[in-house]
MARRO-149603 format. One record per residue (C-alpha): residue number from 1; x, y, z. Coordinates in Angstrom, 1 decimal. Example, Ala and Ser with C-alpha at 12.3 -4.5 7.8 and 13.67 -1.06 7.14 Angstrom:
BEGIN
<node 1 <12.3 -4.5 7.8>>
<node 2 <13.7 -1.1 7.1>>
***
This chain:
BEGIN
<node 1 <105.4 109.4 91.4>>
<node 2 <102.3 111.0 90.0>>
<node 3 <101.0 114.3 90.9>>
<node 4 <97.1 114.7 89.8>>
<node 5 <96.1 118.2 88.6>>
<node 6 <92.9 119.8 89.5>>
<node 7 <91.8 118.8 85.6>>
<node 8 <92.6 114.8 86.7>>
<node 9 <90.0 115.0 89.5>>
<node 10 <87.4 116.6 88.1>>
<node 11 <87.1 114.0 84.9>>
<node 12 <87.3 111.3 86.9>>
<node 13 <83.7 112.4 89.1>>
<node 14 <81.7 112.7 85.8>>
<node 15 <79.3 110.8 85.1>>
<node 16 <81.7 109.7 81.8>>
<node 17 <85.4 109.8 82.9>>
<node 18 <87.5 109.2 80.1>>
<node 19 <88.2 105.3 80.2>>
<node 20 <91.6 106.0 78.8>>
<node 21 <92.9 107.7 81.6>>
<node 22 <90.3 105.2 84.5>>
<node 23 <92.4 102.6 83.0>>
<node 24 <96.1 104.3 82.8>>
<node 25 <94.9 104.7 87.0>>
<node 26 <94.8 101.1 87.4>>
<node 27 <97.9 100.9 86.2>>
<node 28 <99.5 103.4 88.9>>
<node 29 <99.9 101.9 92.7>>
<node 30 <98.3 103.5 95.2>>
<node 31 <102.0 104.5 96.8>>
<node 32 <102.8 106.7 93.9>>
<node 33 <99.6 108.4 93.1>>
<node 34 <99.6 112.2 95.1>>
<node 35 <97.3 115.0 95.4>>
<node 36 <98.9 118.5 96.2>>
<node 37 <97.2 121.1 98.8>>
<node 38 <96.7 123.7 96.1>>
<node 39 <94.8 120.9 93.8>>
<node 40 <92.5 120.2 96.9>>
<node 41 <91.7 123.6 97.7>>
<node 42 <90.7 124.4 94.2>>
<node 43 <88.0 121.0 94.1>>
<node 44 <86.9 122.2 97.3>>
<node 45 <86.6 126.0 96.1>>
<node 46 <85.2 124.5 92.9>>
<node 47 <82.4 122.3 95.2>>
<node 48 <81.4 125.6 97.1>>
<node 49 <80.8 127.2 93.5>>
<node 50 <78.4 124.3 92.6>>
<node 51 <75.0 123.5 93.1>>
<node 52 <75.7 119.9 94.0>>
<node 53 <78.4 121.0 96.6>>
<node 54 <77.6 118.2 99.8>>
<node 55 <77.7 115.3 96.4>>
<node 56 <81.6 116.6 95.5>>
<node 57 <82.8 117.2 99.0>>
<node 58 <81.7 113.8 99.9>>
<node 59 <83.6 112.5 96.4>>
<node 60 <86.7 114.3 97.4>>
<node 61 <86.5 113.3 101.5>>
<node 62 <86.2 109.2 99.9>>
<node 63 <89.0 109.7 97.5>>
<node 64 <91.0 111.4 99.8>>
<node 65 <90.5 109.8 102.9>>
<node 66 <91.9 106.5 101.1>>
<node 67 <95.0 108.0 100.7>>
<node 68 <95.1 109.4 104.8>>
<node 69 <94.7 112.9 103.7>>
<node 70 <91.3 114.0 105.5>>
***
């Protein structure tokens, strides 16, 4: 099982994510890759903050929504 932090998340929606952990990812199935409630509310609280806020909520909504959260 892997739990993604808040730090996970955002690297992986700029425009450079770090290819060592895009391809350690790959590596993980779908099954055991999880996202807590508290690491959502803080992208979302962190999306409100921005300027680009619609561009991250619609980020987190597709990466979410893969896994049957939203």
């Amino acid at each position: 099982m892997y739990l993604f932090d808040t730090d996970i998340l955002s690297n992986l929606v700029k425009k450079k994510p770090s290819p060592y952990l895009v391809e350690r990812l790959r590596g993980i199935p779908q099954d055991k890759q999880y996202i807590s409630s508290i690491t959502i509310g803080e992208i979302v609280y962190g999306a409100f903050k921005s300027d680009q806020k619609e561009k991250y909520l619609i980020q987190l909504k597709d990466k979410v929504a893969v896994h049957g959260f939203w």
